[in-house]
MILUM-331265 format. One line per field, with one value per residue (C-alpha): residue in one letter; x, y, z; residue number from 1. Coordinates in pm, 1 decimal. Example, Ala and Ser with C-alpha at 12.3 -4.5 7.8 and 13.67 -1.06 7.14 Angstrom:
! residues 2
code = [A;S] $
east = [1230.0;1367.0] $
north = [-450.0;-106.0] $
up = [780.0;714.0] $
pos = [1;2] $
END
This chain:
! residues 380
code = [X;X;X;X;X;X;X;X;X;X;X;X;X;X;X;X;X;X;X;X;X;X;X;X;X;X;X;X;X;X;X;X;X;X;X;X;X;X;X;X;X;X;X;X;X;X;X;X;X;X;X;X;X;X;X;X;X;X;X;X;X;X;X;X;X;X;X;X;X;X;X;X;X;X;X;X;X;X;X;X;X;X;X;X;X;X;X;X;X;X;X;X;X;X;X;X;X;X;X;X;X;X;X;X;X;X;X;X;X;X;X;X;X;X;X;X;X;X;X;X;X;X;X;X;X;X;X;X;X;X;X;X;X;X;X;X;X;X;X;X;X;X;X;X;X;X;X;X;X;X;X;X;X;X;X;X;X;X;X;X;X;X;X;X;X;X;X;X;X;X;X;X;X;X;X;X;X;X;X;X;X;X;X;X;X;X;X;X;X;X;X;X;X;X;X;X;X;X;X;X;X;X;X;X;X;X;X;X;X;X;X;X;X;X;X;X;X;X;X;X;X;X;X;X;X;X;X;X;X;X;X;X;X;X;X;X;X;X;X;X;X;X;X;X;X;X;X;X;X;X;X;X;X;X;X;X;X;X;X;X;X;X;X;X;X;X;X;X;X;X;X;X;X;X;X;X;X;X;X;X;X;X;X;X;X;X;X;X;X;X;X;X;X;X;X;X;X;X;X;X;X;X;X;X;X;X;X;X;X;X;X;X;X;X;X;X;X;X;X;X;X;X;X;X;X;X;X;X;X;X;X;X;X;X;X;X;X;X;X;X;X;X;X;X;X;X;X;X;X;X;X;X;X;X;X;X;X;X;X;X;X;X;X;X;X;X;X;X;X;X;X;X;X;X;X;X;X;X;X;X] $
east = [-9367.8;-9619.6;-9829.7;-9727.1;-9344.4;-9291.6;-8993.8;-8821.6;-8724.3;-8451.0;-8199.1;-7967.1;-8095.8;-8262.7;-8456.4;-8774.5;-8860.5;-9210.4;-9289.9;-9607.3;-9493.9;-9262.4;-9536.1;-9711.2;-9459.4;-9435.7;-9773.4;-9746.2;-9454.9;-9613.7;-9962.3;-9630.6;-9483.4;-9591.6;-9780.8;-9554.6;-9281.4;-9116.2;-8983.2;-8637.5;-8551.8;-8256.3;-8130.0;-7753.8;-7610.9;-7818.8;-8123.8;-7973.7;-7964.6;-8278.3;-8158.4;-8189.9;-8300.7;-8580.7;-8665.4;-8625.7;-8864.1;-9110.8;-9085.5;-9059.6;-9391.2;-9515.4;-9423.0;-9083.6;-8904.8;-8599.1;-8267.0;-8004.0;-7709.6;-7372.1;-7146.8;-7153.2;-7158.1;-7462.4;-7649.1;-7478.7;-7601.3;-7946.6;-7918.6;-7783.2;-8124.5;-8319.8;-8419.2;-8439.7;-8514.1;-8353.7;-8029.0;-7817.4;-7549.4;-7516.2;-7104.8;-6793.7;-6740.5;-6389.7;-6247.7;-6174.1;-6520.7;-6660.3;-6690.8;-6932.4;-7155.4;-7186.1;-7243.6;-7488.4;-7700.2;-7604.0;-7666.7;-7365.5;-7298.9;-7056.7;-6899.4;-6594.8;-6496.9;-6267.6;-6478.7;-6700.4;-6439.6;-6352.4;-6736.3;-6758.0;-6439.6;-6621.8;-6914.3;-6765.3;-6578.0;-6897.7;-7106.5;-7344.1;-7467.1;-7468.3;-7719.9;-7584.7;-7653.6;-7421.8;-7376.8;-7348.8;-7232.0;-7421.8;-7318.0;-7229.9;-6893.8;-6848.4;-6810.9;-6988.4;-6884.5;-6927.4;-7248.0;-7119.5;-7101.1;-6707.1;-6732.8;-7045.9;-6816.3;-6679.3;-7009.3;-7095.4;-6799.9;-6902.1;-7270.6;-7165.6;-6922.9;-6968.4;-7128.9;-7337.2;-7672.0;-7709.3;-8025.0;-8057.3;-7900.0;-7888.6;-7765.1;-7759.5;-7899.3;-7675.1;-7907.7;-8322.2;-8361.4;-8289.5;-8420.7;-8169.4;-8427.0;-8220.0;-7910.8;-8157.7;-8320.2;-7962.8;-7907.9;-8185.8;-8151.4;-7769.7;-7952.0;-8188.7;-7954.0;-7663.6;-7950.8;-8107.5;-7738.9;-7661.6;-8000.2;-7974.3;-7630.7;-7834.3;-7778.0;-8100.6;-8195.3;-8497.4;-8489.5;-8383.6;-8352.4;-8239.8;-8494.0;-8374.9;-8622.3;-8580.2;-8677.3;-8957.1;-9163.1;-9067.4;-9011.2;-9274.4;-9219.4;-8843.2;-8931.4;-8913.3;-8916.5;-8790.3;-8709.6;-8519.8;-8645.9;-8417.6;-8459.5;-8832.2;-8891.9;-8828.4;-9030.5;-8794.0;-8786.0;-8437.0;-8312.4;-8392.3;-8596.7;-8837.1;-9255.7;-9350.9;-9551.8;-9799.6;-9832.7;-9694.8;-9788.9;-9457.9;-9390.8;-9085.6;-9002.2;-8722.9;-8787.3;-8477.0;-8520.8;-8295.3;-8341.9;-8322.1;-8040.9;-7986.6;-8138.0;-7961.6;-7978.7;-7637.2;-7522.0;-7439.0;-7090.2;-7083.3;-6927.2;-7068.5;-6866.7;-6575.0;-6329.7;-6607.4;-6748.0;-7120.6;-7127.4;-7470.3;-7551.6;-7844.7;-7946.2;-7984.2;-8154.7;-7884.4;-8087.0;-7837.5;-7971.4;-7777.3;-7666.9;-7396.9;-7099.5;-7056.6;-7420.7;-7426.4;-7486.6;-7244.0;-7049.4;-7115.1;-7407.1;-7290.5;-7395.4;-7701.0;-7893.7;-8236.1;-8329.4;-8703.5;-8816.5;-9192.4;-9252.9;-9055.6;-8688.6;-8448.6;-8084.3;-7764.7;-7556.7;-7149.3;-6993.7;-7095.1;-7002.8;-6862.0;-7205.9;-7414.2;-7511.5;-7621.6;-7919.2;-8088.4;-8464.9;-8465.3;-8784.4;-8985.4;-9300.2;-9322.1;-8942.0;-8805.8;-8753.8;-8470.4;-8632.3;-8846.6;-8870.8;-8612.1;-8676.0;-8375.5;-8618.2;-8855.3;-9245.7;-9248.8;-8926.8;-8776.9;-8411.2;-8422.6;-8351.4;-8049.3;-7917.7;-7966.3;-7768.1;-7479.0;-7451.7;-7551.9;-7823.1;-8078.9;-7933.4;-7643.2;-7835.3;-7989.3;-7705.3;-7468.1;-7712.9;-7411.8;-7465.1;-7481.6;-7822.3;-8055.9;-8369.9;-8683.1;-8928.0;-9335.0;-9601.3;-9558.2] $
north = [-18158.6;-17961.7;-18108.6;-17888.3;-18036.7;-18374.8;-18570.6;-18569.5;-18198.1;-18260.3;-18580.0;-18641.1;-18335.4;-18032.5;-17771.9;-17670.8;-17321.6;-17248.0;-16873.7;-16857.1;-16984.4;-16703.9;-16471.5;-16614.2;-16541.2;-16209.3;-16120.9;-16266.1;-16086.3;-15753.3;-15863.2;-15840.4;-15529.6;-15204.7;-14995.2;-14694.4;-14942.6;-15057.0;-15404.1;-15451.7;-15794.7;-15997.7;-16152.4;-16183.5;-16552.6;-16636.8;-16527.0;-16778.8;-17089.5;-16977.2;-16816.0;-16429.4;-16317.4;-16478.9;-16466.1;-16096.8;-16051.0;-16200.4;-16019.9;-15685.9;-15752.0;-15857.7;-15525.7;-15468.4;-15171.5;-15254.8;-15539.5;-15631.6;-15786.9;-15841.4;-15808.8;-15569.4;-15859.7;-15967.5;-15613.5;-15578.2;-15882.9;-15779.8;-15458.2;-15653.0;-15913.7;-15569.7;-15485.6;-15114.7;-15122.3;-14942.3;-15200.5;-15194.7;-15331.5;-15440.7;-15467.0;-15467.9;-15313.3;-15320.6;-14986.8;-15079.9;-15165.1;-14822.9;-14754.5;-15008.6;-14909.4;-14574.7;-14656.0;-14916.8;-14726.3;-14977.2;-14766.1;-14841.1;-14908.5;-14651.5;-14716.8;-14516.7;-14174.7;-14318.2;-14498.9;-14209.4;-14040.3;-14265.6;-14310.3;-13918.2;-13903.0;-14153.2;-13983.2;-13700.5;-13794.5;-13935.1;-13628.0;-13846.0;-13839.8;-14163.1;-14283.6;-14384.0;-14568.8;-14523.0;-14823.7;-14802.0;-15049.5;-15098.2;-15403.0;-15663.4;-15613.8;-15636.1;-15294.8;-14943.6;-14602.9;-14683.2;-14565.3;-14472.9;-14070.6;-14107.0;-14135.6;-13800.0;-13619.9;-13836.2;-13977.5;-13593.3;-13533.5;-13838.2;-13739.2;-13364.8;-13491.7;-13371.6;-13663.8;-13827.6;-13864.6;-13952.4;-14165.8;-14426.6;-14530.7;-14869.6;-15123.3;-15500.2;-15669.7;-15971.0;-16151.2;-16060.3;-16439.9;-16501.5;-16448.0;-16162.9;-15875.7;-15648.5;-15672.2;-15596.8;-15327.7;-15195.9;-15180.4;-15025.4;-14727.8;-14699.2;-14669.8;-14389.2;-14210.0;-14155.0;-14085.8;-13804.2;-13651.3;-13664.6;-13448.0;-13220.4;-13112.4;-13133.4;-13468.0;-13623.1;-13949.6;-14102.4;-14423.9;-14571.4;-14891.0;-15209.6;-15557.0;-15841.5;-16100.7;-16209.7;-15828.1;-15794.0;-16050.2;-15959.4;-15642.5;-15453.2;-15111.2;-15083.4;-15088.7;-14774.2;-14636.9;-14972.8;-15384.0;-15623.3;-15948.2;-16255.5;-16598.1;-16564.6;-16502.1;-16849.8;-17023.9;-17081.7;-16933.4;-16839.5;-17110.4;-17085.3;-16732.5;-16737.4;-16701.2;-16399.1;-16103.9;-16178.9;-16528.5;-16567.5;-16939.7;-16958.8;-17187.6;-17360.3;-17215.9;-17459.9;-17843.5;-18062.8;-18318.5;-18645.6;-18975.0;-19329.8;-19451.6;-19787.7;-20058.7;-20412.7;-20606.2;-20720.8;-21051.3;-21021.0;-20923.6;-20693.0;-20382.3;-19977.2;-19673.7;-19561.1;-19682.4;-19917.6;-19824.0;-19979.4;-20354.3;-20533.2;-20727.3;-20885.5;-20940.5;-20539.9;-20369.2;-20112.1;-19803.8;-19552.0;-19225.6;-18946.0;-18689.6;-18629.8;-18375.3;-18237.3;-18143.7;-17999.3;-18340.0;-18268.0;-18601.7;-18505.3;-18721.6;-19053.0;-19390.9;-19277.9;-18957.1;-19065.0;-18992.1;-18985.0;-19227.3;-19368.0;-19080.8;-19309.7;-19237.6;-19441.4;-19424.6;-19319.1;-19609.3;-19569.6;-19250.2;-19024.9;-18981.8;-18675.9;-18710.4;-18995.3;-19200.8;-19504.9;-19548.7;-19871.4;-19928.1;-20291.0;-20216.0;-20048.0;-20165.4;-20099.4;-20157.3;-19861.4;-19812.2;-19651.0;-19288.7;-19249.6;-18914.7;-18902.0;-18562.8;-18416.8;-18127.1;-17925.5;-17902.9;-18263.3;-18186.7;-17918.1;-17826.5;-17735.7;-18121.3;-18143.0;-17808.2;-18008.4;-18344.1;-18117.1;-17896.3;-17563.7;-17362.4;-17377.9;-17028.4;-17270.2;-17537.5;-17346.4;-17162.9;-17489.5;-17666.9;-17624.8;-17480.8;-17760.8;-17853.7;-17691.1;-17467.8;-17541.3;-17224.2;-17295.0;-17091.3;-16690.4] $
up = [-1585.7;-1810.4;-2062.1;-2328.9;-2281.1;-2452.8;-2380.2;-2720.5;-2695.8;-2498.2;-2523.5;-2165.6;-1943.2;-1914.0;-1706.5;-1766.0;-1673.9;-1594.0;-1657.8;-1576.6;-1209.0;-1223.3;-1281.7;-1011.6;-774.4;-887.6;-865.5;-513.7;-419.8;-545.3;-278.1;43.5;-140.4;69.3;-155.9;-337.6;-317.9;-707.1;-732.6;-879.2;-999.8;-954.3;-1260.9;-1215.9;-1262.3;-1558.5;-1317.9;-1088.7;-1356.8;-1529.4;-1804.4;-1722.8;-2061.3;-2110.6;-1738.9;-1752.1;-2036.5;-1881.6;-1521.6;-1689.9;-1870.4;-1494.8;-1400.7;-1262.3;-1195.3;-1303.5;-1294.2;-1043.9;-1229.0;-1048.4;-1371.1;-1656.6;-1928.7;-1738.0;-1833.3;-2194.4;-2263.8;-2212.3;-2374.2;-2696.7;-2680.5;-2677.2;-2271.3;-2229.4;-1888.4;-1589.5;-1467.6;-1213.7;-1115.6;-710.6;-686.6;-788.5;-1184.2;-1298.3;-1428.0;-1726.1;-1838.8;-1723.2;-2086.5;-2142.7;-1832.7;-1941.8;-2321.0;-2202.6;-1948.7;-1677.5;-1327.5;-1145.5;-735.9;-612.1;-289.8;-260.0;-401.1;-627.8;-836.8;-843.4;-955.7;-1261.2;-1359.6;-1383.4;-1618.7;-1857.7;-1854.9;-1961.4;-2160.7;-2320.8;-2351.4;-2101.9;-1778.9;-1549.5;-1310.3;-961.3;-671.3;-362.7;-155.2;212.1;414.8;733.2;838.7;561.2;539.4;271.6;-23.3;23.7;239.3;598.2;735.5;1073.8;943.4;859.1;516.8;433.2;323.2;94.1;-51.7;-68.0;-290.6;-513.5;-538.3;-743.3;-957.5;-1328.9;-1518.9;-1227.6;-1109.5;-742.7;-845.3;-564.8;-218.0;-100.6;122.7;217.9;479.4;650.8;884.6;766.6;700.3;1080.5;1424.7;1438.1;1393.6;1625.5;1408.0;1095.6;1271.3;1332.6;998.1;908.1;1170.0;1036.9;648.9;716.7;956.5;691.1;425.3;657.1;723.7;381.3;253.2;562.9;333.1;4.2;-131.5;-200.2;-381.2;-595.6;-480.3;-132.6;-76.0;133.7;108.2;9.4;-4.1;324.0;410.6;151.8;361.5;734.1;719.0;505.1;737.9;590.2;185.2;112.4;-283.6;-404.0;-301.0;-481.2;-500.2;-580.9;-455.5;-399.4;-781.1;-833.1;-577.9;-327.4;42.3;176.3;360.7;727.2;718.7;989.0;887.2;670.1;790.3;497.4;344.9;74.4;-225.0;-412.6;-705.3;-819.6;-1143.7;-1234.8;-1288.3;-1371.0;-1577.1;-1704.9;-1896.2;-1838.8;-2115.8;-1974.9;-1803.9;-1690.5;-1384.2;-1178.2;-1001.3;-635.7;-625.7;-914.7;-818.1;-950.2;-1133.9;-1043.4;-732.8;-675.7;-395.8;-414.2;-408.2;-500.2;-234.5;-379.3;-807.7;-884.9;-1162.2;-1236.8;-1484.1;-1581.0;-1601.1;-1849.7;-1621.7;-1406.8;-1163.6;-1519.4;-1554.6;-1235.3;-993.1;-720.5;-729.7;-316.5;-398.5;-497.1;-264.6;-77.7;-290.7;-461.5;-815.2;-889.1;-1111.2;-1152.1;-867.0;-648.4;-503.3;-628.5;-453.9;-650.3;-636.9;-695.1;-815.1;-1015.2;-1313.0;-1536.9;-1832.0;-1604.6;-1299.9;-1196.6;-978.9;-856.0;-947.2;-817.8;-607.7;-886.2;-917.5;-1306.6;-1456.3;-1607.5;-2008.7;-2166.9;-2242.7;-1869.3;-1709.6;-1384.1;-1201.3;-962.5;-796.6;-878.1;-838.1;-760.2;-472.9;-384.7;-435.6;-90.0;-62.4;-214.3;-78.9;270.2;127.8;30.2;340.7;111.3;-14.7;-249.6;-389.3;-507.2;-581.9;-899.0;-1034.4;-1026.3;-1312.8;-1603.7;-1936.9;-2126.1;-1965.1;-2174.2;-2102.0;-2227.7;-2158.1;-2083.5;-2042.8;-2023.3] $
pos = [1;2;3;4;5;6;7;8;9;10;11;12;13;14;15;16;17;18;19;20;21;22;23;24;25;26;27;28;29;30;31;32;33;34;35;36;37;38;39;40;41;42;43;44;45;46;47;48;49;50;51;52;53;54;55;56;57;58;59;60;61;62;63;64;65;66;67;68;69;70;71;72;73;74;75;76;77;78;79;80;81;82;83;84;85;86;87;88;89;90;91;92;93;94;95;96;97;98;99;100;101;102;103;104;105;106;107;108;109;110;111;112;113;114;115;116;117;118;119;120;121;122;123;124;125;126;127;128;129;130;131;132;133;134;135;136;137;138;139;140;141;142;143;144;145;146;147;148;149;150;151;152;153;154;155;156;157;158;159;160;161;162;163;164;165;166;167;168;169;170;171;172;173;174;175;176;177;178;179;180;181;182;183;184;185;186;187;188;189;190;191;192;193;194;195;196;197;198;199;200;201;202;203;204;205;206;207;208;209;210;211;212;213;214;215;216;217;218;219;220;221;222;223;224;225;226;227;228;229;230;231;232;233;234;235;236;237;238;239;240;241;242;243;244;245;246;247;248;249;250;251;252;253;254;255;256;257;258;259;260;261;262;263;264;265;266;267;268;269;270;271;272;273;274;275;276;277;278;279;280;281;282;283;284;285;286;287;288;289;290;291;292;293;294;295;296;297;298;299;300;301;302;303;304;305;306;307;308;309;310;311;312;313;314;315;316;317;318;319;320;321;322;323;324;325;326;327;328;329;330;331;332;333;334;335;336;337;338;339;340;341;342;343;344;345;346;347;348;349;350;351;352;353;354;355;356;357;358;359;360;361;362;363;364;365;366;367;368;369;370;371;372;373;374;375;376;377;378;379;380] $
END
């Protein structure tokens, strides 16, 4: 926890968000970055639980090239706090908020002539030109115009449309954090093949590109004008991605913090929270600490997952609650007071730990820390 952070700013929870560990990581990211190559940075979900605005301040003063949002009330959001910056964003925009993304400036993903179509008509209709980036889908699955040469036409058609600017191409990669280089490599080959058939009819684009962070570190060969960079940004790897071609000293960016709010100690017998499940099986010092599924705890971790506490783990004991849980600090070598620093993850441990517990990712881990836990910003 940094100095600079006392303990009476915040009252049940919060998450402190170190910014000058973010632009660390950026700074390290930009050392694996192939030279000539922009970095675009993720910032949709709240900058995954950070807070995206003032998380994107601060990486656009490191340098970035532009933002990935997912949603357009992600990017018209920042456009209302003042961020001029190129934005982007990755999927799915309903039609009826094409308005917005063209009064906004929000560069939109086009992955079928029919939305190209629609985007065109607003601009238009607008007196403006819009700023595309056509998605191809080489093996996600999921949206963008096949990249198997059935669809050039069509992405052709889409790319001279009144009203549009075939700005950037892009894809997704599906397996770079695994040993699966072949299927990545695939990918990649599918990528550059559809982009070299489309400019051998004309179509050209500013900005290519397909890293994810997964592909920023293994695959430095395949970066091309730009890279977006998500998870890493924060100081955590993705989960299971095999070693990086360069090395790469990432910091945590998000610490979560609660508070002790009770302390009592429990015959034998006495039974814990809800259905009770946890029996004390010997005199236990029960400290209840003010934070709980509502908060963003998975209730997942009730009976067995350790709270820090004194920089020891203490174990969850019972269910947890909706606004708290109970953890048991009998073997404490210094008691606990009402008002001590418990830490979930963060510099101290990783989220990566409690993505394991709950069979998930530390992607999730991050963006499921609710609202009402409130960011404190240090550093920057």
């Amino acid at each position: 926890m940094s100095e600079i952070m006392p303990y009476n700013v915040f009252d049940r929870s919060c998450v402190e968000i170190d910014l000058d560990a973010l632009k660390h990581n950026f700074e390290e990211i930009k050392k694996a970055t192939t030279d000539g190559a922009g970095i675009l940075a993720v910032v949709k979900a709240d900058a995954y639980g950070h807070g995206a605005i003032e998380i994107a301040k601060t990486l656009i003063d490191s340098g970035a090239a532009g933002l990935c949002l997912a949603t357009i009330d992600e990017a018209v959001e920042l456009r209302k706090h003042g961020i001029s910056v190129p934005m982007m964003t990755l999927g799915f925009t309903d039609p009826s908020r094409y308005k917005d993304a063209v009064k906004y400036d929000v560069e939109q993903s086009v992955y079928s002539y029919e939305v190209a179509k629609a985007l065109s008509d607003e601009a238009v209709a607008q007196g403006k030109k819009l700023k595309i980036h056509v998605k191809l889908d080489t093996g996600m699955g999921r949206i963008g115009f096949k990249a198997d040469g059935s669809e050039t036409e069509a992405i052709a058609k889409s790319c001279t449309l009144p009203g549009i600017e075939p700005y950037g191409v892009f894809s997704h990669f599906a397996a770079a954090d695994t040993e699966d280089d072949d299927y990545t490599k695939q990918q990649f080959e599918l990528f550059m093949k559809q982009v070299d058939e489309l400019s051998k009819m004309g179509i050209t684009f500013s900005k290519r590109h397909i890293c994810n962070s997964a592909g920023i570190l293994r695959f430095p060969e395949m970066h091309l004008d730009l890279v977006r960079a998500g998870i890493i940004l924060y100081g955590l790897m993705p989960p299971g991605c095999p070693k990086p071609v360069k090395e790469i000293n990432l910091k945590p960016v998000m610490n979560w913090f609660a508070k002790v709010i009770h302390v009592k100690t429990v015959p034998v017998g006495t039974t814990i929270s809800y259905g009770r499940h946890f029996e004390a099986k010997r005199p236990t010092e029960v400290t209840t600490v003010g934070i709980g599924y509502a908060d963003g705890l998975s209730r997942k971790l009730s009976n067995g997952f350790e709270l820090v506490i004194g920089e020891k783990k203490c174990p969850i004991i019972g269910n947890i609650c909706m606004d708290m849980c109970m953890v048991d600090t009998t073997d404490l070598e210094t008691r606990p007071n009402v008002g001590d620093r418990v830490t979930v993850f963060g510099s101290e441990r990783s989220a990566d730990e409690l993505a394991e517990a709950l069979g998930t990712i530390n992607y999730e881990i991050t963006c499921d820390v609710g609202k009402r836990v409130r960011r404190l910003y240090v550093g920057g």
